[in-house]
C-alpha positions in Angstrom: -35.2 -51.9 -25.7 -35.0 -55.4 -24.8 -38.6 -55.7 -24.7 -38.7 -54.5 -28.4 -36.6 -56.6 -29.4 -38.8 -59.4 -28.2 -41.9 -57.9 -29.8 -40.9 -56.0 -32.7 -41.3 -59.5 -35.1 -42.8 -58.9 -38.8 -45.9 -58.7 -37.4 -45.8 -56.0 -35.1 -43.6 -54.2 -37.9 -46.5 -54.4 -40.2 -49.2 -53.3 -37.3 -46.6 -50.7 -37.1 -46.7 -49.6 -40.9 -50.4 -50.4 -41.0 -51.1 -47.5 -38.2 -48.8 -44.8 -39.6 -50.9 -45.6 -43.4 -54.1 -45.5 -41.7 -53.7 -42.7 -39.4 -50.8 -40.4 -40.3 -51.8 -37.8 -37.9 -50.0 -39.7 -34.8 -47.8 -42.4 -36.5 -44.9 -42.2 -33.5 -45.3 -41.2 -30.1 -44.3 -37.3 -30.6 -47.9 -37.2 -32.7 -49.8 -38.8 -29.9 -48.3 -36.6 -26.9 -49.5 -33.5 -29.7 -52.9 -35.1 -29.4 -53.6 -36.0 -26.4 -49.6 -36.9 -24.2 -49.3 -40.5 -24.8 -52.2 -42.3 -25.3 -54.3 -40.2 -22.7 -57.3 -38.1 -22.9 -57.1 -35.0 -25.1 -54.0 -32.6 -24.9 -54.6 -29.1 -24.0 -57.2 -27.0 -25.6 -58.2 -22.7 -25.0 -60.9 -23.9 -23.0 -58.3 -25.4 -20.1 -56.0 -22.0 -20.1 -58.8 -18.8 -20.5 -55.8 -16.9 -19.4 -53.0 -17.6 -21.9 -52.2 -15.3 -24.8 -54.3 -15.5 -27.6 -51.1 -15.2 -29.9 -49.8 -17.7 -28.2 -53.1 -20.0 -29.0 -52.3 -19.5 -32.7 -48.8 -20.4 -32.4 -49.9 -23.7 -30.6 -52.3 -24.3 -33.0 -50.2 -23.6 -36.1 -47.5 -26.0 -34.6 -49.5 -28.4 -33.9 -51.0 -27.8 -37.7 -47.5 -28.6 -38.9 -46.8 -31.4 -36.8 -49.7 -33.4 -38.1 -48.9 -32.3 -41.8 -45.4 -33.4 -41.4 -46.4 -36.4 -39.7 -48.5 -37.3 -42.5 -46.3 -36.7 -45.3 -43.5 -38.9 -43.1 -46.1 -41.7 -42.6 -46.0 -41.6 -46.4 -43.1 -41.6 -47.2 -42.4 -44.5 -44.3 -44.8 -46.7 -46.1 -43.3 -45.9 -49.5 -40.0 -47.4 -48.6 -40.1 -51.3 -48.5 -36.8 -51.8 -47.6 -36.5 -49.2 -45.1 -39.2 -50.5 -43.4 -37.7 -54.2 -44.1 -34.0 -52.8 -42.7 -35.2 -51.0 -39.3 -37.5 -54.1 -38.6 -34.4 -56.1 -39.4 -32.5 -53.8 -37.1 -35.3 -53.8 -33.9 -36.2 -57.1 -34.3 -32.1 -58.5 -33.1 -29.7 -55.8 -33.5 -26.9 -57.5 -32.5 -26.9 -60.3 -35.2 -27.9 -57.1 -37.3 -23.9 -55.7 -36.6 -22.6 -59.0 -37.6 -23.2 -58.5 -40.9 -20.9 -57.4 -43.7 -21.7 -53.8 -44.7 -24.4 -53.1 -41.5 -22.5 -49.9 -40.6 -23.0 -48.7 -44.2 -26.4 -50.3 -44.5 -27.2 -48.3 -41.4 -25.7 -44.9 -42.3 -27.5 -45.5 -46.0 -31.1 -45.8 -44.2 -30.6 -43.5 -41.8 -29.7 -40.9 -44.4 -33.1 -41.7 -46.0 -34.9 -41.5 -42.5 -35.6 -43.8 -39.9 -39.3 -44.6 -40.2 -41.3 -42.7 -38.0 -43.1 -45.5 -35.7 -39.6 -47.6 -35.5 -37.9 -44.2 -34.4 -38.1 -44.7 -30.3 -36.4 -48.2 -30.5 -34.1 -47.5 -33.0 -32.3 -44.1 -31.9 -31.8 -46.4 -28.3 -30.3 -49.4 -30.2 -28.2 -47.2 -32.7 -27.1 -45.1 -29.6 -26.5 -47.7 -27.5 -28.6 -46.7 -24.9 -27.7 -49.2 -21.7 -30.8 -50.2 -19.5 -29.2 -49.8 -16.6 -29.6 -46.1 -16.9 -33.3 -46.2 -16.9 -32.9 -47.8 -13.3 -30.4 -45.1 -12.2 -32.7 -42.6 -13.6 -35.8 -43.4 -11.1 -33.4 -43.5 -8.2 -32.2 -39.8 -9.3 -35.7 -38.9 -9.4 -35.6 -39.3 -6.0 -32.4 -36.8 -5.5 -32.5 -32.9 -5.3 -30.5 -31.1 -7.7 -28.9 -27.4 -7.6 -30.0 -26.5 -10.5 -33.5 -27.1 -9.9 -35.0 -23.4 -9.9 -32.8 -22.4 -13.1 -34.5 -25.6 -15.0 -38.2 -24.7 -13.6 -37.1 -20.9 -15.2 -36.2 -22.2 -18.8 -38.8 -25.3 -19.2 -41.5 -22.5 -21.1 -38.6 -21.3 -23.2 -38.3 -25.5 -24.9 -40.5 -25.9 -27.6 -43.1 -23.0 -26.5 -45.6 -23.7 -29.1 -45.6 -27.4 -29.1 -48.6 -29.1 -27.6 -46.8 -31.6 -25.4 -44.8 -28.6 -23.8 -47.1 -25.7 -23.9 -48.9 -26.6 -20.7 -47.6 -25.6 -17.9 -46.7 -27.8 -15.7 -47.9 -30.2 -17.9 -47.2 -33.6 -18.3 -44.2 -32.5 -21.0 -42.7 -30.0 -19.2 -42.8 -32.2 -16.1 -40.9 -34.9 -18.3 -38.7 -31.9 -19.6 -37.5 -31.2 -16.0 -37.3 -35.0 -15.0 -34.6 -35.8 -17.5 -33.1 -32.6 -17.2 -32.6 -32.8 -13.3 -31.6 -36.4 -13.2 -28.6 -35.6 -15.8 -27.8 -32.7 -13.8 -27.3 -35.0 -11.1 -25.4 -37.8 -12.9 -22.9 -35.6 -14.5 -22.7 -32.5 -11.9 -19.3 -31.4 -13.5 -21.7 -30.6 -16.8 -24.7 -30.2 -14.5 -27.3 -28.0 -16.5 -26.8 -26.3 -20.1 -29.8 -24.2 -21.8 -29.1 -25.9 -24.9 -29.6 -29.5 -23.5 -33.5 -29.3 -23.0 -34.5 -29.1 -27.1 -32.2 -32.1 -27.5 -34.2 -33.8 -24.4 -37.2 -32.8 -25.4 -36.6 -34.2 -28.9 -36.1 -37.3 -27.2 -39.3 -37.1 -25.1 -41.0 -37.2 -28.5 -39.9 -40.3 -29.4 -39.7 -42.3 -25.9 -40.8 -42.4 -22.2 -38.7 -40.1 -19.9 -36.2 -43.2 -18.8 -35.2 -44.3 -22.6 -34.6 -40.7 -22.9 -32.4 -40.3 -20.4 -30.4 -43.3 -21.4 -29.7 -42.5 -24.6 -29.0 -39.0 -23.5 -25.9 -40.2 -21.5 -25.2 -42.0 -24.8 -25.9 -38.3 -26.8 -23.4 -36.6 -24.4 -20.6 -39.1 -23.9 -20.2 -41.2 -26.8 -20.6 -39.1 -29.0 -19.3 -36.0 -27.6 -22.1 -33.6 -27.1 -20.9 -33.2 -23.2 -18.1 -31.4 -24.2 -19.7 -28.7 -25.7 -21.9 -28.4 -22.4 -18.9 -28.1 -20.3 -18.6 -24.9 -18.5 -15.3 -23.4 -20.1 -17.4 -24.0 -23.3 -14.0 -24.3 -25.2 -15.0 -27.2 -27.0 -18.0 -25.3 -28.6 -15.4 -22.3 -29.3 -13.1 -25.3 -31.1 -16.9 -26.2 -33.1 -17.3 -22.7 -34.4 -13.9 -22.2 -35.4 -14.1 -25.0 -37.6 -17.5 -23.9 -38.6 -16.0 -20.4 -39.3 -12.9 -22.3 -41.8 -15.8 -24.7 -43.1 -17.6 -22.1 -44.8 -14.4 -20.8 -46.1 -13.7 -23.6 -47.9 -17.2 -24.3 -49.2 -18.7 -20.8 -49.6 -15.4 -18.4 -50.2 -17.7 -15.5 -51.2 -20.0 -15.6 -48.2 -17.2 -16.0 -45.9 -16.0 -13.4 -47.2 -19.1 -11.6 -46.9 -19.7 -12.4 -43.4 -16.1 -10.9 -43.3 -17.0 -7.7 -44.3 -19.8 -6.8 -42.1 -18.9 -8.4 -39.3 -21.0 -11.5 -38.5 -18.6 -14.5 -36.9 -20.0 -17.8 -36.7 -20.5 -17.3 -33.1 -23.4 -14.5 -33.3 -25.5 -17.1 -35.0 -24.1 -20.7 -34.5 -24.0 -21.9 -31.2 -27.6 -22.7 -30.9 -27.5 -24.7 -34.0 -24.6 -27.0 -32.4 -26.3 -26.7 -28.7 -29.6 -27.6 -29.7 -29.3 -29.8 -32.7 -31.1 -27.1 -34.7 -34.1 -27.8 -32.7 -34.5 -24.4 -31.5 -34.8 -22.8 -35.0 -37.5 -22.6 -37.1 -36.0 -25.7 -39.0 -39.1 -28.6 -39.6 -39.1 -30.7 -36.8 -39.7 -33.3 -39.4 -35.6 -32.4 -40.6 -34.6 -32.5 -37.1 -35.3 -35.5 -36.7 -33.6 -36.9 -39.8 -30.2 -35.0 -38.5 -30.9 -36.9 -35.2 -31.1 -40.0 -37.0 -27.7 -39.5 -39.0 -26.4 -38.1 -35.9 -26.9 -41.4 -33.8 -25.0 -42.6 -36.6 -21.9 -40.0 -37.9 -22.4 -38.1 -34.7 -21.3 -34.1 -34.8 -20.2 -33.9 -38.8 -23.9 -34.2 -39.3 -24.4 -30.4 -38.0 -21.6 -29.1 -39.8 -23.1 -30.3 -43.0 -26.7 -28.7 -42.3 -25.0 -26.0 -41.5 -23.2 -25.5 -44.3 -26.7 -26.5 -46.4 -28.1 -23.9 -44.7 -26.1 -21.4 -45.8 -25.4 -22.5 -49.2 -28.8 -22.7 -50.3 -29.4 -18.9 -49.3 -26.0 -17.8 -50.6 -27.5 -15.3 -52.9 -29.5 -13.8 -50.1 -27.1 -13.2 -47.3 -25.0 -11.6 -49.7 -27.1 -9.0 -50.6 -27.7 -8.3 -46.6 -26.1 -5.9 -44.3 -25.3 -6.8 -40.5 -29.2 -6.2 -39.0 -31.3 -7.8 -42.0 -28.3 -10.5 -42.4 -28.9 -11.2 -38.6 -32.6 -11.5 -39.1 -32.3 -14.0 -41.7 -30.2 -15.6 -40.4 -32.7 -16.5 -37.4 -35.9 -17.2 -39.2 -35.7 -17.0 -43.5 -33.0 -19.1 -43.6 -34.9 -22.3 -42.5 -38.2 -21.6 -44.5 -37.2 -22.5 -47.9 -36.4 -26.0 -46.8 -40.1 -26.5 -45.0 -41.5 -28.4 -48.3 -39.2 -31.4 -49.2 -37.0 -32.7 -46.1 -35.5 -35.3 -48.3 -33.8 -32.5 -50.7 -32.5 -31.0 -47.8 -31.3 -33.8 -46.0 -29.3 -35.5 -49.1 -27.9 -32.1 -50.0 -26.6 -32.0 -46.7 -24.9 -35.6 -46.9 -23.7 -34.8 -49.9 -21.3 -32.4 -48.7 -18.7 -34.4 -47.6 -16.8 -33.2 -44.3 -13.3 -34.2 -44.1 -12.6 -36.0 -40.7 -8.7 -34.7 -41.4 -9.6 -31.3 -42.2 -11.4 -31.1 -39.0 -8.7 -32.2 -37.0 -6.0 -30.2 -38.1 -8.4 -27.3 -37.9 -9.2 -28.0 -34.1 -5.1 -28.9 -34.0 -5.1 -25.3 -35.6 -7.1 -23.9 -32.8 -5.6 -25.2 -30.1 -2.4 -23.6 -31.8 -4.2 -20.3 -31.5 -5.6 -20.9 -27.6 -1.6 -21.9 -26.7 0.1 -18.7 -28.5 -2.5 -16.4 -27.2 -2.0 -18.3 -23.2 1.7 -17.9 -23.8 1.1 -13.9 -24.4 -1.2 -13.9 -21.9 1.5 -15.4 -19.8 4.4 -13.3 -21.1 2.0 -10.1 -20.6 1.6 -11.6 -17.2 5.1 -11.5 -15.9 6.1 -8.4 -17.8 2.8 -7.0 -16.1 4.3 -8.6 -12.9 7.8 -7.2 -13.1 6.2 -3.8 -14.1 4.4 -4.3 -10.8 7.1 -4.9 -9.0 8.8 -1.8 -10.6 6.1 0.6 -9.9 6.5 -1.0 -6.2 10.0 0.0 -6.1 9.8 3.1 -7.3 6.5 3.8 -4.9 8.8 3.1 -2.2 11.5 5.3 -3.6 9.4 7.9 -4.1 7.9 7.6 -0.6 11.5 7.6 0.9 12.0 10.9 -1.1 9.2 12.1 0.1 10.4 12.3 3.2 13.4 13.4 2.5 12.3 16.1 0.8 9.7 17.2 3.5 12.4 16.8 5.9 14.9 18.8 3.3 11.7 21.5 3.1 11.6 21.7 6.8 15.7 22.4 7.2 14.7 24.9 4.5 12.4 26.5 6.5 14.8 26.8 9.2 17.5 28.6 7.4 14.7 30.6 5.8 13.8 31.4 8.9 17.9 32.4 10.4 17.9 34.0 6.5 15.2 36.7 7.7 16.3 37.3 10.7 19.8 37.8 9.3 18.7 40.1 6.9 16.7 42.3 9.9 20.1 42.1 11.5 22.0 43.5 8.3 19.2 45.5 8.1 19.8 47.3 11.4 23.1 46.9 10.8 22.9 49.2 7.3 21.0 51.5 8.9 23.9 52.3 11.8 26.9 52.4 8.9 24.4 54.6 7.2 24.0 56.7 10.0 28.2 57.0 10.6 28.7 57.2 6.7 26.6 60.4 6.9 28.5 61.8 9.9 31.6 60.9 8.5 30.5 62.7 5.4 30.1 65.9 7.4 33.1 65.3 9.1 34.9 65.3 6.0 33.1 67.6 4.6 34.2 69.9 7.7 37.6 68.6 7.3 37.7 69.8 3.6 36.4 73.1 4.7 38.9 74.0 7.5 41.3 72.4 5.2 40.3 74.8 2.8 40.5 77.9 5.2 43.8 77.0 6.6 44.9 77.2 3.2 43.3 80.8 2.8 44.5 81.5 6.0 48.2 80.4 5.4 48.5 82.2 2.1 47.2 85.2 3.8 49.9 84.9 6.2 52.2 84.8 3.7 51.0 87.5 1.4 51.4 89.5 4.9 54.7 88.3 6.0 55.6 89.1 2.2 54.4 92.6 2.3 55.7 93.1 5.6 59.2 92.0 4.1 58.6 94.4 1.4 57.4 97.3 3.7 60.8 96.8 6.4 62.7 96.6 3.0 61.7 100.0 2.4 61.8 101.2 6.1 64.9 99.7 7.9 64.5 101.7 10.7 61.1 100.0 11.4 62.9 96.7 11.7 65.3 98.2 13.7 62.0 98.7 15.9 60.8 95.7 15.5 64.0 93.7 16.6 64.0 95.8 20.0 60.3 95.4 20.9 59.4 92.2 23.0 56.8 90.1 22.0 53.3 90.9 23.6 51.8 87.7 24.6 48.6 89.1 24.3 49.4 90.4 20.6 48.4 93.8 20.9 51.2 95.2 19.8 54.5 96.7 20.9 55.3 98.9 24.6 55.6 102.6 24.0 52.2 102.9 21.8 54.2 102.5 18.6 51.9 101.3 15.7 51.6 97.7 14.6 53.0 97.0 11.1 49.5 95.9 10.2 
């Protein structure tokens, strides 16, 4: 930076706009690393990878078709604007008399919004960003370090940028850059350490600038203004991002929101790689990426929510008509394609929606709101799930202690069970024996009765005889007479003499 400063007079401004007039096809750095990585020999062609994907050839090629058209049309439109060109020289040339000035924040944010010329871009974004040079010295020493992360980074350098020249080569000179920067940050800020979102933004930079301006304005990018946060691990700041996104298009695009409502897409199925990457890993024009990097060196975040919101505005009509899958779909590739022609419509229609700063606080006060209530459930939910623990503990242990008892109640049971039985044999036995004397006593009675019953015959017998005897003396006195005078016979046969019996 310094040394641009010192250089970057009106007549290396004018080489400057001379070169990107004369040969658009490589007016900044990104357009020479497409042709050849920085001013060396030629950049990869079929011939040096016989091996890769033919499809893949075409996509390399077509990118690298695109670049150079959108370079050219940039180059034009660089050389078109005097006072840009007048400005950003103005702004390279001594940026800190620049800030002095009355208005240069405004003057700033007006020429960024039009675009930084391409060729000025690589000093500019460090001076804007505040990019400190004692970085790049910290970076080399980094270099020298060995980071954790190192194998995940080596896994997810193809995945930046696949189709662009300077990154298509494998271990090429750009995706040797790519991991550089990636791995020194990694190291600088291990609390952050590595996010999959960083390397677009990284390699955006390595389009404009060598590998150490890129890292120093990356600490810039991440700290000041506030892209680490959304990198952290917990990844609530980026949760805060999409809410706001979510309530954004609410207020802008009622109808779509509710929309999105209805079939279910939340910011978060399609979002967070427009916030994570600075929209440089969708099929928006690099050319407009580079404008939102410009505006967002300047207005930082608010510049994402507005493409966003442009984004979705312009295809309104569409996404309304769409159900989940096809909405999902366009939402990844359609979307960006209508804005492919003129970045400058895009990019004032985006500035043009204005963003308001208090809105955007109350909506991440709003959030937090959310995040508290819901940790105080959670916490409530906690200790009532705590207490109920300690409940079921209780009655686990009551319920163990009535086991026992009951096993021990079962086994008393058994006993008496047992003595219950045997009891029952006893009776048993015992029934059988007062069966056994019942039924003699029954025959004993019944005997009884019987005798009973001829004692009675017997006795009225005897008196029928003793009453005919009566009768028969009655009539015979003499006979009693008889009778009187015989002695009894103990033998009862009768009286002495031979006289007849009465009978």
């Amino acid at each position: 930076v310094s040394h641009a400063r010192q250089s970057a007079g009106p007549h290396r401004l004018s080489s400057l706009k001379h070169a990107a007039l004369h040969n658009p096809a490589s007016p900044n750095m990104s357009a020479r690393r497409a042709s050849g990585g920085g001013g060396g020999p030629g950049g990869p062609t079929p011939e040096m990878f016989p091996n890769r994907d033919p499809a893949l050839e075409e996509a390399i090629a077509q990118e690298e078709a695109e670049i150079q058209a959108a370079a050219a049309a940039e180059a034009l439109h660089d050389t078109n604007d005097e006072e840009a060109w007048k400005v950003w020289g103005e702004v390279i040339s001594d940026f800190e008399a620049f800030q002095r000035r009355l208005g240069a924040t405004r003057t700033l944010r007006k020429y960024a919004q039009t675009g930084i010329p391409n060729p000025c871009r690589c000093m500019a974004w460090q001076l804007v960003g505040g990019a400190d040079p004692g970085h790049k010295e910290m970076y080399l020493e980094l270099l020298e370090r060995t980071s954790d992360f190192e194998k995940l980074i080596r896994r997810d350098i193809s995945r930046t940028f696949p189709t662009h020249p300077f990154f298509a080569q494998p271990d090429g000179p750009g995706q040797e850059a790519l991991f550089n920067v990636i791995k020194a940050y990694s190291l600088f800020d291990p609390e952050v350490g590595y996010c999959q979102g960083s390397p677009f933004v990284i390699g955006l930079l390595l389009m404009q600038m060598p590998e150490e301006e890129s890292f120093a304005l990356l600490i810039q990018i991440m700290h000041r203004f506030g892209m680490r946060r959304l990198y952290e691990p917990s990844m609530a700041a980026l949760e805060v991002v999409l809410f706001q996104l979510d309530h954004l298009i609410a207020d802008f695009l009622p109808s779509l929101h509710a929309h999105f409502q209805a079939v279910g897409v939340e910011t978060s199925m399609f979002a967070p790689n427009w916030f994570l990457t600075m929209f440089a890993s969708t099929a928006l024009p690099l050319g407009i990426v580079f404008r939102v990097m410009d505006i967002f060196l300047l207005d930082g975040i608010d510049i994402l929510f507005q493409v966003s919101l442009t984004l979705l505005g312009a295809s309104m009509e569409e996404l309304e008509a769409l159900e989940f899958e096809d909405l999902m779909r366009f939402l990844k590739g359609p979307l960006f394609a209508r804005h492919m022609a003129d970045p400058d419509i895009f990019i004032r229609a985006a500035v043009s929606t204005s963003i308001s700063q208090r809105r955007l606080q109350r909506l991440e006060r709003q959030h937090q709101e959310m995040k508290d209530r819901a940790a105080e459930e959670a916490r409530v939910v906690a200790e009532q799930a705590e207490l109920e623990k300690k409940e079921v503990f209780i009655a686990t242990e009551r319920a163990k202690k009535l086991e026992r008892r009951v096993e021990q109640m079962e086994g008393e049971n058994r006993d008496l069970l047992d003595k219950v039985i045997k009891a029952q044999e006893s009776l048993a036995l015992k029934d059988d024996e007062v069966h056994a004397l019942s039924a003699r006593l029954a025959d004993k009675i019944h005997s009884e009765a019987k005798a009973a019953g001829e004692l009675r015959a017997l006795r009225k017998r005897v008196a029928l005889l003793e009453g005919r005897q009566q009768r028969i003396l009655a009539a015979h006195p003499e006979a009693a007479s008889l009778l009187q005078d015989e002695p009894d016979d103990d033998d009862g046969r009768g009286r002495a003499g031979g006289g007849r019996s009465v009978a």
